[in-house]
NUVEX-102334 format. One line per 3 residues: number of its first residue (from 1); their letters; for each residue z, y, x of N, C-alpha, C. Coordinates in nm, 3 decimals. Last residue first. Layout:
<nodes>
NUM> a> Z:Y:X:Z:Y:X:Z:Y:X; ...
</nodes>
This chain:
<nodes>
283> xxx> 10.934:11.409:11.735:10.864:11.283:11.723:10.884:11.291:11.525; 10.887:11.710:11.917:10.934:11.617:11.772:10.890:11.517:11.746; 10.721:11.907:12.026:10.804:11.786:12.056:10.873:11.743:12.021
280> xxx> 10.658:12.109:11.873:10.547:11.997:11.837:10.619:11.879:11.939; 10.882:12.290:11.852:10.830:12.172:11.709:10.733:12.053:11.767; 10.935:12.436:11.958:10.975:12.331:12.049:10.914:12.246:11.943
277> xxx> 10.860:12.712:11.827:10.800:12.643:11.911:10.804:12.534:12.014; 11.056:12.706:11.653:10.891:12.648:11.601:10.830:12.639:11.712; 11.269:12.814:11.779:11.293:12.676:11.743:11.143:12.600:11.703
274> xxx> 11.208:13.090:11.842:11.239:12.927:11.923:11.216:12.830:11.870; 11.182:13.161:11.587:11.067:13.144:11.687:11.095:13.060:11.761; 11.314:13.202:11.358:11.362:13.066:11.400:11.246:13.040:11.496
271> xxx> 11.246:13.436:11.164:11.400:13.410:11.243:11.418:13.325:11.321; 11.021:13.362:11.099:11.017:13.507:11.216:11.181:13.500:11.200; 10.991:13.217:10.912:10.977:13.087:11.086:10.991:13.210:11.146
268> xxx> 11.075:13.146:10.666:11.139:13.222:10.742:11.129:13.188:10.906; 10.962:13.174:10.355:10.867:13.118:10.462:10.979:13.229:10.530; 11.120:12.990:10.093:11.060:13.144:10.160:11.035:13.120:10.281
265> xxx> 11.082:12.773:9.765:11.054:12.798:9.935:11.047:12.926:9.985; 11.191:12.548:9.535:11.174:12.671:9.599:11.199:12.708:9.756; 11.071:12.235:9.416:11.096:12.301:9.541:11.092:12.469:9.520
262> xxx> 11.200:12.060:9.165:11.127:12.153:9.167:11.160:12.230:9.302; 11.066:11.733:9.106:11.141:11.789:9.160:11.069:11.911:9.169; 11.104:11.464:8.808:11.023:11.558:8.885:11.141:11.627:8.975
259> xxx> 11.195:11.350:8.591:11.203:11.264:8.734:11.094:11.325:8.817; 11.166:11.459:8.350:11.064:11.433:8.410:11.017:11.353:8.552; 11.327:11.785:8.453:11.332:11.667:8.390:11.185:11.599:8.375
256> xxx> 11.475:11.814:8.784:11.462:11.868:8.697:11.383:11.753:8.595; 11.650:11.910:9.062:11.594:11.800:8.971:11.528:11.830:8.897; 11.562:12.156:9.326:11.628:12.090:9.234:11.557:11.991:9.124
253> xxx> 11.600:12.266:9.651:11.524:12.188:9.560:11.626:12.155:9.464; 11.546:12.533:9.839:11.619:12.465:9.739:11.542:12.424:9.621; 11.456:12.643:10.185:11.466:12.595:10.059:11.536:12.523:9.961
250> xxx> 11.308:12.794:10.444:11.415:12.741:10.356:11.377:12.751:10.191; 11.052:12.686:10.667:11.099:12.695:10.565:11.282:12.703:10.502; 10.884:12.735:10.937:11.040:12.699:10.916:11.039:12.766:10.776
247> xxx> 10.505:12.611:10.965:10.615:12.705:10.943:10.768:12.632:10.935; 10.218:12.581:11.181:10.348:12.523:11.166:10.463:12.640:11.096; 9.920:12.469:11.139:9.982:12.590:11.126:10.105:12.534:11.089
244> xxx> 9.760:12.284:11.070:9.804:12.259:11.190:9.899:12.366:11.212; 9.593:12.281:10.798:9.542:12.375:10.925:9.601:12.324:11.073; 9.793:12.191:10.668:9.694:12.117:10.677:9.604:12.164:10.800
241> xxx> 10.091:12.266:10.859:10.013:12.252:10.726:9.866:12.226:10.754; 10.449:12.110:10.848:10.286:12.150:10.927:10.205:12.142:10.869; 10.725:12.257:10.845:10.633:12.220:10.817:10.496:12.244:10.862
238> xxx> 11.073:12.256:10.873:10.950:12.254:10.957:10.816:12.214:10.897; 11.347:12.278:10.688:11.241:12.270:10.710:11.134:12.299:10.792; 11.664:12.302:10.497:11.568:12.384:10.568:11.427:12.289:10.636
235> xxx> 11.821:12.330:10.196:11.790:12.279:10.291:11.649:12.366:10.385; 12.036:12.268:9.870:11.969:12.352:9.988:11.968:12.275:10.094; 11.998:12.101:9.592:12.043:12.123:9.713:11.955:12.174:9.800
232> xxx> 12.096:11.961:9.269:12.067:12.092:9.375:12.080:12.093:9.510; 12.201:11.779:9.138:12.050:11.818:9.064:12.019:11.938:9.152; 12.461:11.610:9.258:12.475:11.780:9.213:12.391:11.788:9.133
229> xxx> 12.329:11.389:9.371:12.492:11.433:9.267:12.509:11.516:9.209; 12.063:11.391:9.430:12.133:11.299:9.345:12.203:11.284:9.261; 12.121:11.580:9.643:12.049:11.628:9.528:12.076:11.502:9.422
226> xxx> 12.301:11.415:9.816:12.337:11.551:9.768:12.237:11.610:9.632; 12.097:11.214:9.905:12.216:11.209:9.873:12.312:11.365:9.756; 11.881:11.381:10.039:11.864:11.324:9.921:11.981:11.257:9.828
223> xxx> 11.987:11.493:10.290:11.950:11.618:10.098:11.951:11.509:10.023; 12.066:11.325:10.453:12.155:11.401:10.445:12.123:11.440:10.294; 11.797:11.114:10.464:11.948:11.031:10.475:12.093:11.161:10.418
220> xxx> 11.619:11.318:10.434:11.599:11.158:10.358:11.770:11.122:10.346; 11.679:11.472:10.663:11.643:11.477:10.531:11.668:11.370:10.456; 11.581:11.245:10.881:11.705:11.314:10.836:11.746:11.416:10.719
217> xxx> 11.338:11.196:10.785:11.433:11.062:10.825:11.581:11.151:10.794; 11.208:11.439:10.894:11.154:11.373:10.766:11.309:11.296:10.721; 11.249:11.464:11.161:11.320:11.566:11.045:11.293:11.525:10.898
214> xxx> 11.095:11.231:11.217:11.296:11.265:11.244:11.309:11.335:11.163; 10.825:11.331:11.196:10.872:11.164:11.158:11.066:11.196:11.107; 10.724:11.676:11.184:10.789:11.533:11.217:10.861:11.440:11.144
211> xxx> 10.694:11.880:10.995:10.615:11.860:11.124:10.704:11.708:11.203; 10.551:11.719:10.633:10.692:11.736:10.765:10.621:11.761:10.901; 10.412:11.664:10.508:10.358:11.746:10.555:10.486:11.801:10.685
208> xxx> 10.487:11.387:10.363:10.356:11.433:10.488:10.344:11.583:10.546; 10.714:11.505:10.194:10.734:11.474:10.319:10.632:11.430:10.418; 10.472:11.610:10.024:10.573:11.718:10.063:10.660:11.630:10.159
205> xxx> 10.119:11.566:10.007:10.321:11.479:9.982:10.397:11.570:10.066; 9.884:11.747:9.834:9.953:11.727:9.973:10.104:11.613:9.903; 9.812:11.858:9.575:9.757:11.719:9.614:9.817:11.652:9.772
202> xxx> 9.842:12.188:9.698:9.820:12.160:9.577:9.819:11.969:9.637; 9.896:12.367:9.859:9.972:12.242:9.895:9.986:12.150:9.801; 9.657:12.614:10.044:9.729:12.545:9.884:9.825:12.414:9.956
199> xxx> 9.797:12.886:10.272:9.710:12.690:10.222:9.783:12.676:10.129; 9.898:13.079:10.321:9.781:13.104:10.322:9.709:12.996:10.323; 10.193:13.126:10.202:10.165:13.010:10.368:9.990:13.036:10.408
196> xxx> 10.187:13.292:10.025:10.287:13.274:10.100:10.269:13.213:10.278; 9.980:13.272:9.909:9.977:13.398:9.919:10.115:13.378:10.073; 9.979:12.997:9.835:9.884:13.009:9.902:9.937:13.195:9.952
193> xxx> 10.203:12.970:9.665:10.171:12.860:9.799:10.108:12.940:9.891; 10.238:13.037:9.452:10.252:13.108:9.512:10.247:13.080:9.691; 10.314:12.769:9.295:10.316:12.885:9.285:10.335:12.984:9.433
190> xxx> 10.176:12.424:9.233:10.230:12.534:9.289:10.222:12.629:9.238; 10.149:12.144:9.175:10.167:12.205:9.107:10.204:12.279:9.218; 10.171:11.846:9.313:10.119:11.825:9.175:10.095:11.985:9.101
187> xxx> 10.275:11.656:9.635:10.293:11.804:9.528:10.195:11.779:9.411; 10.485:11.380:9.618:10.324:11.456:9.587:10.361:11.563:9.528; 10.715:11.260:9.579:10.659:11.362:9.656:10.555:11.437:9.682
184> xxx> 10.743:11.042:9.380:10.695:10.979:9.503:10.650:11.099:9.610; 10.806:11.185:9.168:10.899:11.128:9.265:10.901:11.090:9.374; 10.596:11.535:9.244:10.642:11.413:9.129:10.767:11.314:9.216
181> xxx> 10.700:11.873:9.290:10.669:11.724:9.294:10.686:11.630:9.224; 10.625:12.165:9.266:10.649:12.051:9.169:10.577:11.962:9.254; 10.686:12.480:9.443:10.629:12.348:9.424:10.683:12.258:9.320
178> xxx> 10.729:12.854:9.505:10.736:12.725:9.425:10.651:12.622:9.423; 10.803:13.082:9.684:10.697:13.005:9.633:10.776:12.888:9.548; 10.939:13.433:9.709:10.987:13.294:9.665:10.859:13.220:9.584
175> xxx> 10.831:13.711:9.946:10.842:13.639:9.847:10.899:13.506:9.824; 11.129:13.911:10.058:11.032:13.861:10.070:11.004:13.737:9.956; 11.371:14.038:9.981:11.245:14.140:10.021:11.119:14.066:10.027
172> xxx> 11.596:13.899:9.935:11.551:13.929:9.812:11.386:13.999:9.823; 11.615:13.591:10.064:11.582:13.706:10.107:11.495:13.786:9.995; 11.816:13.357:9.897:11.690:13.406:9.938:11.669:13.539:10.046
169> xxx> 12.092:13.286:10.040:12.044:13.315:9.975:11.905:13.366:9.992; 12.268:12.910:10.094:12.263:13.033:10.124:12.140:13.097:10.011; 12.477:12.617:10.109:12.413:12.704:10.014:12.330:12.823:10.118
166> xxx> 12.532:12.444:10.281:12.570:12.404:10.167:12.482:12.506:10.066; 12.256:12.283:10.493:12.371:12.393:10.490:12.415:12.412:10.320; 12.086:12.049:10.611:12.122:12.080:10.465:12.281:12.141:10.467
163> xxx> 11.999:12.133:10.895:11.892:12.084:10.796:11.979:12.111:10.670; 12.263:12.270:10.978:12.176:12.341:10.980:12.033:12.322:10.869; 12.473:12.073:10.951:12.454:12.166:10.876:12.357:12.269:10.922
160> xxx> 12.314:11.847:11.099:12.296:11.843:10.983:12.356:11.989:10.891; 12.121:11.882:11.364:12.240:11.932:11.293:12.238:11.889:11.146; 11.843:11.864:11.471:11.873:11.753:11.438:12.027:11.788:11.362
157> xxx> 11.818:12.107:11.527:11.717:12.093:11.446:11.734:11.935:11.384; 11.976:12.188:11.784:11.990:12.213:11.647:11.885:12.211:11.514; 12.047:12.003:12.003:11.939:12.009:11.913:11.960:12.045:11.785
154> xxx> 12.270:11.904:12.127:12.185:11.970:12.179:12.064:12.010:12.129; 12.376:11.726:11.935:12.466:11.880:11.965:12.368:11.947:12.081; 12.270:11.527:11.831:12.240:11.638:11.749:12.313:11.764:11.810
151> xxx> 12.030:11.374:11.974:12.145:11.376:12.073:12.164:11.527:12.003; 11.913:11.028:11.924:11.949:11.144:11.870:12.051:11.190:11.942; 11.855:10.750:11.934:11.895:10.814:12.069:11.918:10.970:12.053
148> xxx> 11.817:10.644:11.710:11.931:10.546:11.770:11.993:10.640:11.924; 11.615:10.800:11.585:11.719:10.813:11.552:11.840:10.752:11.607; 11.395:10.667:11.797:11.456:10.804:11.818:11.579:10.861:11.719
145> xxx> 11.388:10.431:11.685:11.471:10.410:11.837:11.511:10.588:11.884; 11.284:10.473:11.452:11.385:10.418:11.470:11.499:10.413:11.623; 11.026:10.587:11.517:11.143:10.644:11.470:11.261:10.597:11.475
142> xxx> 10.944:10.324:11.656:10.938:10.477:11.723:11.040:10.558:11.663; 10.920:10.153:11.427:10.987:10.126:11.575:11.025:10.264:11.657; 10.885:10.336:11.120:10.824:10.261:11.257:10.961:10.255:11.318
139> xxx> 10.737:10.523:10.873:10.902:10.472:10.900:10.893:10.288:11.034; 10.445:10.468:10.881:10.555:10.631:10.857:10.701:10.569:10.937; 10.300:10.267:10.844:10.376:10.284:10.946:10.492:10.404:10.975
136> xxx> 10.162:10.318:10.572:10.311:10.223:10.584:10.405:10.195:10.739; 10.126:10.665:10.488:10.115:10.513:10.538:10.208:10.457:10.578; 10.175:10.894:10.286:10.158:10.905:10.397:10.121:10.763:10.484
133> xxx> 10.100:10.710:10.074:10.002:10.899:10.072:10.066:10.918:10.238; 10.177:10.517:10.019:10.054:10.562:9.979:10.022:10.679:10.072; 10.456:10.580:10.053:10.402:10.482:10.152:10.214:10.525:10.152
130> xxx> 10.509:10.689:9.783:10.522:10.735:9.905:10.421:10.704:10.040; 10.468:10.485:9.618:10.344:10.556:9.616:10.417:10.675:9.740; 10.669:10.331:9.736:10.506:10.239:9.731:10.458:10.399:9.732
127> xxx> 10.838:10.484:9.626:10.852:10.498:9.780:10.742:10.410:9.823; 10.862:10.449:9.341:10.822:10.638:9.409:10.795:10.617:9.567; 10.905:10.202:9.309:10.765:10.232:9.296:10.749:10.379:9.324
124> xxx> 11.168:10.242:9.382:11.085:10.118:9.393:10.927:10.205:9.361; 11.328:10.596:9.405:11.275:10.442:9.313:11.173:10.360:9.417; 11.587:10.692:9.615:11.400:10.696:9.578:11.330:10.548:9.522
121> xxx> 11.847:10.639:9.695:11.777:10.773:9.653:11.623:10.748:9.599; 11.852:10.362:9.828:11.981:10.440:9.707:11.919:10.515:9.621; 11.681:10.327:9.977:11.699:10.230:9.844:11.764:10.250:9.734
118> xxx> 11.696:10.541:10.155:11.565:10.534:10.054:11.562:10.463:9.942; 11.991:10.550:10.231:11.897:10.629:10.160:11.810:10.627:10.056; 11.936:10.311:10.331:11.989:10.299:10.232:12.010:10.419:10.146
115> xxx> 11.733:10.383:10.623:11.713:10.253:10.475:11.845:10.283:10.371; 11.963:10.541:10.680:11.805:10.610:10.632:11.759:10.445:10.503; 12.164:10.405:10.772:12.167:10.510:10.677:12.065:10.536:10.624
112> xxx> 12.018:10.270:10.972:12.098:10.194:10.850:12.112:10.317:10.709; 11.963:10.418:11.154:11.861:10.387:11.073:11.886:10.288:10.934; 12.236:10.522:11.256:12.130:10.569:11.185:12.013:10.560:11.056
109> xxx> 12.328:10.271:11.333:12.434:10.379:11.207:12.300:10.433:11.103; 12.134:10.017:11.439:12.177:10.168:11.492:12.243:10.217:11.308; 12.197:9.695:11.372:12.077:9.812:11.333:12.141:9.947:11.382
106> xxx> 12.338:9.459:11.264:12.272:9.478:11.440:12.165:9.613:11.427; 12.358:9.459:11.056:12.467:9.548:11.093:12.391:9.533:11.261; 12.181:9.574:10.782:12.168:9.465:10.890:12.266:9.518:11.015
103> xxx> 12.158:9.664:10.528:12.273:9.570:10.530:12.273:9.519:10.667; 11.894:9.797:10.555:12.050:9.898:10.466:12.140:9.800:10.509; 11.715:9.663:10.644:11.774:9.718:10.719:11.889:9.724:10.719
100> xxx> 11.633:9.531:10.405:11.708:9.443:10.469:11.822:9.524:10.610; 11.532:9.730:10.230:11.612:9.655:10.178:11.688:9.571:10.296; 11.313:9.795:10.448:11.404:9.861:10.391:11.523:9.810:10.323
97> xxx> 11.150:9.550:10.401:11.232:9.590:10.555:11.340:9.672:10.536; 11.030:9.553:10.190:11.130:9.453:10.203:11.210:9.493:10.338; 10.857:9.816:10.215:11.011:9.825:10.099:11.069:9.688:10.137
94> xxx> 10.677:9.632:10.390:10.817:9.776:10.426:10.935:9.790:10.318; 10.557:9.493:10.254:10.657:9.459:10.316:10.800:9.519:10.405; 10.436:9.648:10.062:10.540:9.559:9.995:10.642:9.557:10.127
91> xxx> 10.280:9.790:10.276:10.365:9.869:10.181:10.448:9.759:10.126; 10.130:9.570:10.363:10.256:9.687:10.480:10.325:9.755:10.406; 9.974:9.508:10.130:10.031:9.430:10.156:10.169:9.509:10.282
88> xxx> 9.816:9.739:10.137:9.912:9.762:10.014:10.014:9.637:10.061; 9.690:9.718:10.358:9.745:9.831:10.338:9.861:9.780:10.224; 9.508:9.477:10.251:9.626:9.522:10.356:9.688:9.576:10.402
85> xxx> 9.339:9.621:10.091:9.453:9.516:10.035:9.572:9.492:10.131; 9.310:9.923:10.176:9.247:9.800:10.176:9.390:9.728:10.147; 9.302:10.271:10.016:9.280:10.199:10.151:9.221:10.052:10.113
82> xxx> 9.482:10.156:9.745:9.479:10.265:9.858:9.413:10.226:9.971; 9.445:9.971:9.557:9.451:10.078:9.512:9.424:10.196:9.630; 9.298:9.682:9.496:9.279:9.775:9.595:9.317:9.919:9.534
79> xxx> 9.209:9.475:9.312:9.392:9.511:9.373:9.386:9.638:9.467; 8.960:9.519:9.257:9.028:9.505:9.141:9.198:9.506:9.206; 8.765:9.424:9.452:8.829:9.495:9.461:8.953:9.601:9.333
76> xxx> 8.682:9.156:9.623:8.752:9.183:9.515:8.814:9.303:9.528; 8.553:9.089:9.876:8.484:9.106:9.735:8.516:9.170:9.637; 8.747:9.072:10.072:8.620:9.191:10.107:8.529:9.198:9.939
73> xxx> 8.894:8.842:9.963:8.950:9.019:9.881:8.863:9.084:9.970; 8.833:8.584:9.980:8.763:8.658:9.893:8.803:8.788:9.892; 9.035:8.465:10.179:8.892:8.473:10.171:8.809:8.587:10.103
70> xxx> 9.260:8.538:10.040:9.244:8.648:10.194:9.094:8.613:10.187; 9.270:8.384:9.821:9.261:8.519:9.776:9.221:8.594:9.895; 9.279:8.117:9.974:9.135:8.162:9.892:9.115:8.332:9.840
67> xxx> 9.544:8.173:10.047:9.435:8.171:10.153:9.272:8.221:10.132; 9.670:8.191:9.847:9.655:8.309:9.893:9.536:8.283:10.001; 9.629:7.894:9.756:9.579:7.996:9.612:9.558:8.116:9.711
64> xxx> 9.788:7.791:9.980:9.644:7.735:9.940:9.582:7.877:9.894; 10.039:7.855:9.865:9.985:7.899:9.992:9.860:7.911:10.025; 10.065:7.702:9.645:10.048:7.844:9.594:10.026:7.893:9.768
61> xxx> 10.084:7.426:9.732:9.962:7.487:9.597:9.990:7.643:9.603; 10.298:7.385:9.857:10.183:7.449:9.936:10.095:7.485:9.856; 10.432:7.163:9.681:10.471:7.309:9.722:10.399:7.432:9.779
58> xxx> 10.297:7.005:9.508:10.253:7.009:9.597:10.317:7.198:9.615; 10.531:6.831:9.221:10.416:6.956:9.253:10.387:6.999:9.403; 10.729:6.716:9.232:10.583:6.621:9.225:10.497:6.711:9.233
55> xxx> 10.926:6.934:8.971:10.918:6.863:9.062:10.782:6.737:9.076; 10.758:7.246:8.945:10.786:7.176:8.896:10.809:7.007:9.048; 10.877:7.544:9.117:10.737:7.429:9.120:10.814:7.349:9.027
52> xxx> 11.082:7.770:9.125:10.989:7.691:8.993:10.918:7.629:8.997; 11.077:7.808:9.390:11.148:7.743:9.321:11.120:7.674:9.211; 10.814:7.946:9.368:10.818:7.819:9.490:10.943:7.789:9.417
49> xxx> 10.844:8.160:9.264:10.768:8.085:9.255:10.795:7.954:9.287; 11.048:8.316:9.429:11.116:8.282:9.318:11.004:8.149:9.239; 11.058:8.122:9.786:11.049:8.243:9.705:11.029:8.200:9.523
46> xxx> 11.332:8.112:10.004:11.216:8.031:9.905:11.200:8.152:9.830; 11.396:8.207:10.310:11.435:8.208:10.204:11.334:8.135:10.108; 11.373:8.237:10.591:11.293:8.087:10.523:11.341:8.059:10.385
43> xxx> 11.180:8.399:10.792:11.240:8.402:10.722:11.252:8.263:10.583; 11.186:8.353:11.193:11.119:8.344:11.076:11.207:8.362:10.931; 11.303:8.378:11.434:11.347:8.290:11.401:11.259:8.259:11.249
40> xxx> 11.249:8.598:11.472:11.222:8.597:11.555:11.211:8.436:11.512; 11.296:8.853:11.273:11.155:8.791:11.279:11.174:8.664:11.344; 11.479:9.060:11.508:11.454:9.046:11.346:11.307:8.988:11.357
37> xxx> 11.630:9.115:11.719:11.506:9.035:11.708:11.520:8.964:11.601; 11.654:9.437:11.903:11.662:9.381:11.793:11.593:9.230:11.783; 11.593:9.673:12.078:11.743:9.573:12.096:11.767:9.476:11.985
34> xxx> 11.297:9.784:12.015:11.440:9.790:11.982:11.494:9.665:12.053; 11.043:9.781:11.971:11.068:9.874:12.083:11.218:9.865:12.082; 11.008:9.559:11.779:10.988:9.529:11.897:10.996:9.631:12.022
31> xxx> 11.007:9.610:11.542:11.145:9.606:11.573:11.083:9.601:11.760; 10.803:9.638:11.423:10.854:9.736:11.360:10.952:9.775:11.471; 10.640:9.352:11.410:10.613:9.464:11.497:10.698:9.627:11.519
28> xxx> 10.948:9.131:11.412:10.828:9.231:11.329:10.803:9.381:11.414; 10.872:8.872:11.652:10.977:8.985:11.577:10.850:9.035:11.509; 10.808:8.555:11.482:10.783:8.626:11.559:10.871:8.766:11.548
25> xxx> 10.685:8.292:11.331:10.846:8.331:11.427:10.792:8.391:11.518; 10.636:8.374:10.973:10.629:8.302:11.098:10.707:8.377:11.214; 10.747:8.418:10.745:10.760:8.311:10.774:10.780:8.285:10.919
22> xxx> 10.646:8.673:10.638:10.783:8.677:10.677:10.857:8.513:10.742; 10.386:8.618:10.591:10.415:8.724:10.714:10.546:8.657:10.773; 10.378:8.385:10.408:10.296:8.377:10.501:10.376:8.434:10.596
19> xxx> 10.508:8.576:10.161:10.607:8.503:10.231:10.530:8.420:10.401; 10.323:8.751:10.124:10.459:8.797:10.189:10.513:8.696:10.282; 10.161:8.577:10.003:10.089:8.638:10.117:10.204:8.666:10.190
16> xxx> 10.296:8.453:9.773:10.254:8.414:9.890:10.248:8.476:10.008; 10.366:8.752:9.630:10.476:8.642:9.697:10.423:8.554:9.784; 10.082:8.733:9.560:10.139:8.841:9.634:10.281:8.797:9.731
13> xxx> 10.079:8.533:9.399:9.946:8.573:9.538:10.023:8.625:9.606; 10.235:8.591:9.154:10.261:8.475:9.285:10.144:8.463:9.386; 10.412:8.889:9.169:10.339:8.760:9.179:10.284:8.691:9.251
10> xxx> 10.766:8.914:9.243:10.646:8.981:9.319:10.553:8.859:9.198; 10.990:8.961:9.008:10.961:8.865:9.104:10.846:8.966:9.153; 11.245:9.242:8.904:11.089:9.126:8.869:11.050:9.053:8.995
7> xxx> 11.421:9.291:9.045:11.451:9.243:8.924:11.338:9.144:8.856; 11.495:9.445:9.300:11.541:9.307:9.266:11.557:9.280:9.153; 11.275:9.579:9.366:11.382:9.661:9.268:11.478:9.551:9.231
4> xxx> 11.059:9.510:9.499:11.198:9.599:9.528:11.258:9.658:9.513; 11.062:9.154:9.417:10.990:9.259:9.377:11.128:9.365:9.499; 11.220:8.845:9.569:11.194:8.926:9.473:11.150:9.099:9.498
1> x> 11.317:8.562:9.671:11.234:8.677:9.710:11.185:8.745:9.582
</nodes>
């Protein structure tokens, strides 16, 4: 059991606590709207700690160590970066879900694709501070069973050449905003946000602000691939803004240096009225 970048170990509180979850025999709440029964049987890999006991060493000494750490962490707040220690603990264990999805062949095409997406396309620590800003249930049972029942020829919002069409061109009449994200998607920087959409999007995560879970997921699995190879790619968008105010964006994002991304956006939801208004039934 290792970190989720399979290179540094977790430490060894932290490897405890994991290994606690992933132990006991139950499915993971994740899977339980699914045809699945991941959990069910428990996970009984050793973890990289627990190998290294020395031999005559009481294997359970480091199970012990997390129990005293669950005692004490209403005290300690020296690990607490987001929320509560248990928060950050749904975040490790998601990037481990992720990792396991990408290979788990009892898993819908779909959601296989999307975990290997995220493991392919978006660093170890860009998809923690992902997890951050929108929460560790983002990528759920719910989504999962709606990518397994996707039905994209009656829904052109699920198309993939519609979400990432190979190219097209601004509309020279109307204005072009700009965003900087960092990796983990946080906007960090705009232009022209506010004149455009009439809300900053200054400190927002540019996939929180998705009007849905799916169009998030499909994105993820179609642009992020493509921006990877190229440093460019067009794509389109639903977004819901802090107000609740829903726009259809197009846009092209590109790399740029700094393991930053630079979004250009023109607000085009007066071509795509239908379609914004089936938005809020979007999972």
């Amino acid at each position: 059991l290792t970190g989720c970048d399979q290179r540094k170990p977790f430490p060894p509180k932290v490897e405890s606590s994991i290994l606690n979850v992933l132990r006991k025999k139950e499915i993971w709440p994740c899977f339980r709207d699914l045809d699945c029964k991941i959990g069910l049987r428990g996970i009984k890999n050793r973890g990289y700690h627990e190998s290294r006991i020395s031999p005559g060493m009481d294997p359970n000494r480091i199970h012990e160590e997390a129990i005293v750490l669950n005692n004490s962490r209403a005290h300690d707040t020296s690990m607490v970066t987001s929320g509560s220690i248990n928060n950050e603990y749904l975040i490790l264990l998601k990037s481990v879900e992720m990792a396991h999805l990408s290979s788990n062949e009892e898993m819908p095409i779909a959601v296989r694709r999307l975990a290997a997406s995220i493991t392919g396309n978006i660093l170890p620590d860009a998809f923690i501070g992902l997890l951050r800003s929108v929460g560790p249930d983002y990528f759920n049972g719910e989504l999962y069973r709606s990518l397994e029942l996707m039905d994209a020829e009656q829904d052109i919002r699920l198309q993939t050449a519609f979400l990432v069409p190979a190219a097209f061109e601004f509309d020279k009449m109307r204005n072009v905003g700009t965003l900087i994200l960092e990796r983990d998607f946080n906007i960090v920087d705009a232009n022209l946000d506010v004149q455009i959409l009439g809300e900053s999007l200054i400190s927002k995560n540019w996939i929180g602000i998705s009007a849905s879970r799916m169009q998030s997921a499909l994105l993820i699995i179609y642009e992020l691939p493509v921006l990877r190879q190229f440093g460019t790619a067009w794509s389109r968008k639903i977004v819901r803004l802090p107000s609740g105010l829903e726009k259809m964006l197009d846009i092209k994002t590109n790399l740029i240096p700094g393991n930053r991304m630079q979004v250009m956006f023109q607000d085009s939801s007066h071509l795509y009225a239908p379609i914004l208004n089936r938005a809020r039934n979007f999972v």
